[in-house]
C-alpha positions in Angstrom: 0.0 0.0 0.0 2.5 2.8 0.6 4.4 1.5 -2.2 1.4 2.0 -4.5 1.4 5.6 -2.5 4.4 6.8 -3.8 3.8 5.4 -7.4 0.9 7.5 -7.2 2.7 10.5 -5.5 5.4 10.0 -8.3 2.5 9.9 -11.5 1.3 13.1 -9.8 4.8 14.9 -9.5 5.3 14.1 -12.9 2.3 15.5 -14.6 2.7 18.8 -11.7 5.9 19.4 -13.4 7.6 19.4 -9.3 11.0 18.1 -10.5 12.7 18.1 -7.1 9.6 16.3 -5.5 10.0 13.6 -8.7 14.1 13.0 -8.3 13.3 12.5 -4.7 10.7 10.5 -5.1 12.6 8.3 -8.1 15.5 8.0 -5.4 13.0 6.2 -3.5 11.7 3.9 -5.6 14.6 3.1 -7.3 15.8 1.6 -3.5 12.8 -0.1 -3.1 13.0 -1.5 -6.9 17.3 -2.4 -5.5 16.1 -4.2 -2.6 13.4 -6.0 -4.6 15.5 -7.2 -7.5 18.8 -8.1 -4.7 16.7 -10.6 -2.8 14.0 -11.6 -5.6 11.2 -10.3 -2.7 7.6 -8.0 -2.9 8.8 -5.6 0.1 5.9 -5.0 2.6 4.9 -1.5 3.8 7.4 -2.6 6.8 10.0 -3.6 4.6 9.3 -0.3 2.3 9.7 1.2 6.1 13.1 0.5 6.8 14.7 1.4 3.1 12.6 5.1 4.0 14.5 5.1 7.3 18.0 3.9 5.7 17.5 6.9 3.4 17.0 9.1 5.9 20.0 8.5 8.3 21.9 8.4 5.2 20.5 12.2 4.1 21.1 13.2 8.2 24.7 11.9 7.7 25.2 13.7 4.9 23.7 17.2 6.5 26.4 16.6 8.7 29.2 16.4 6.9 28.1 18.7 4.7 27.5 21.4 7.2 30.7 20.6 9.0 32.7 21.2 5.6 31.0 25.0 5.2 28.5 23.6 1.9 25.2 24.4 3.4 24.0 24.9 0.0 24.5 20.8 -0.3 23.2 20.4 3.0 20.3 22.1 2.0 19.3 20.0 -0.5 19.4 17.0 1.8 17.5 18.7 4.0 14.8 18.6 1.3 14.8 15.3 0.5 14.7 14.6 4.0 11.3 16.5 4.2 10.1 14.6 1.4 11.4 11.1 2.2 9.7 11.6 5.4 6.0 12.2 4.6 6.0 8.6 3.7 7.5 7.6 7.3 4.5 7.0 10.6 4.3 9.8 13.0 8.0 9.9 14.4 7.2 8.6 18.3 8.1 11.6 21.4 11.0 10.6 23.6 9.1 9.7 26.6 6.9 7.4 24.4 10.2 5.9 23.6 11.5 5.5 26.5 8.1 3.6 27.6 9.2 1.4 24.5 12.3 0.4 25.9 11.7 0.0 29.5 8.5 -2.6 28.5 11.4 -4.3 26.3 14.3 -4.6 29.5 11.2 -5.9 31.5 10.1 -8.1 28.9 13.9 -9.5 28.8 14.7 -9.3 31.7 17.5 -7.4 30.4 19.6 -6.3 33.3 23.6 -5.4 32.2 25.1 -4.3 28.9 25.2 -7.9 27.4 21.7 -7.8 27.0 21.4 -5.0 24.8 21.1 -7.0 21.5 18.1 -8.8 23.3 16.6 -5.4 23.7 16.8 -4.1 21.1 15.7 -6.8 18.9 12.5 -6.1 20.6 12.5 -2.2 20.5 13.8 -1.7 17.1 10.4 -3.6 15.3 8.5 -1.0 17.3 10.4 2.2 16.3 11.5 1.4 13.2 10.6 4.6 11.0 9.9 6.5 14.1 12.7 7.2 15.6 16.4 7.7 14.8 17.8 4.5 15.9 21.0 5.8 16.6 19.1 8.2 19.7 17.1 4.8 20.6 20.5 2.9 21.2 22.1 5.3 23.1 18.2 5.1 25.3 19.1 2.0 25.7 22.8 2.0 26.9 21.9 5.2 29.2 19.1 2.4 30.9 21.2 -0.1 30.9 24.4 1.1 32.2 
């Protein structure tokens, strides 16, 4: 279904002339269309999910390094497709309802030291996936757990 969304988003952009919305948009499915062909698979909206997120982080990466070499005209950009990759993400989750996340997941574990922290958050990251930047959910996670 959100597959089908952004076909239809993309059909639309096209005959809108918006060509920055389209090349984003193309971007997208072409790594949906990459993961498909790689391991001979129909992604899932969840599946479509996490190639969204991977774009994003990669984008928020780039902003970075962008921004710390002095090109915020590149970093700009990003920041665009970031806008744009992200109206096809679920409402990104608040911290404390993140946090609720992953203290049900230590309980549910039993998770009690570092070493369990792969245990956790093979149980968080299902939940939050496309919600939240992972990278501020595993540092959550060590803070708890520490």
């Amino acid at each position: 279904m959100l597959k089908a969304r952004i076909q239809d988003d993309m059909k639309a952009a096209m005959k809108g002339g918006d060509k920055p919305r389209l090349a984003v948009i193309r971007l997208i499915m072409a790594a949906i269309k990459q993961r498909e062909v790689d391991e001979r698979i129909e992604l899932d909206d969840e599946q479509v999910l996490v190639v969204l997120d991977k774009m994003v982080k990669q984008r928020r990466d780039s902003i970075k390094q962008y921004s710390d070499a002095g090109r915020d005209d590149l970093a700009d950009v990003e920041k665009a497709e970031v806008e744009i990759i992200q109206e096809y993400l679920p409402e990104a989750l608040s911290e404390d309802e993140i946090g609720a996340i992953i203290d049900q997941a230590i309980a549910d574990t039993g998770a009690s030291s570092m070493k369990d922290m792969g245990k956790v958050m093979g149980k968080v990251k299902p939940q939050v996936q496309g919600r939240g930047d992972m990278g501020a959910v595993s540092a959550l996670v060590k803070q708890k757990l520490a």
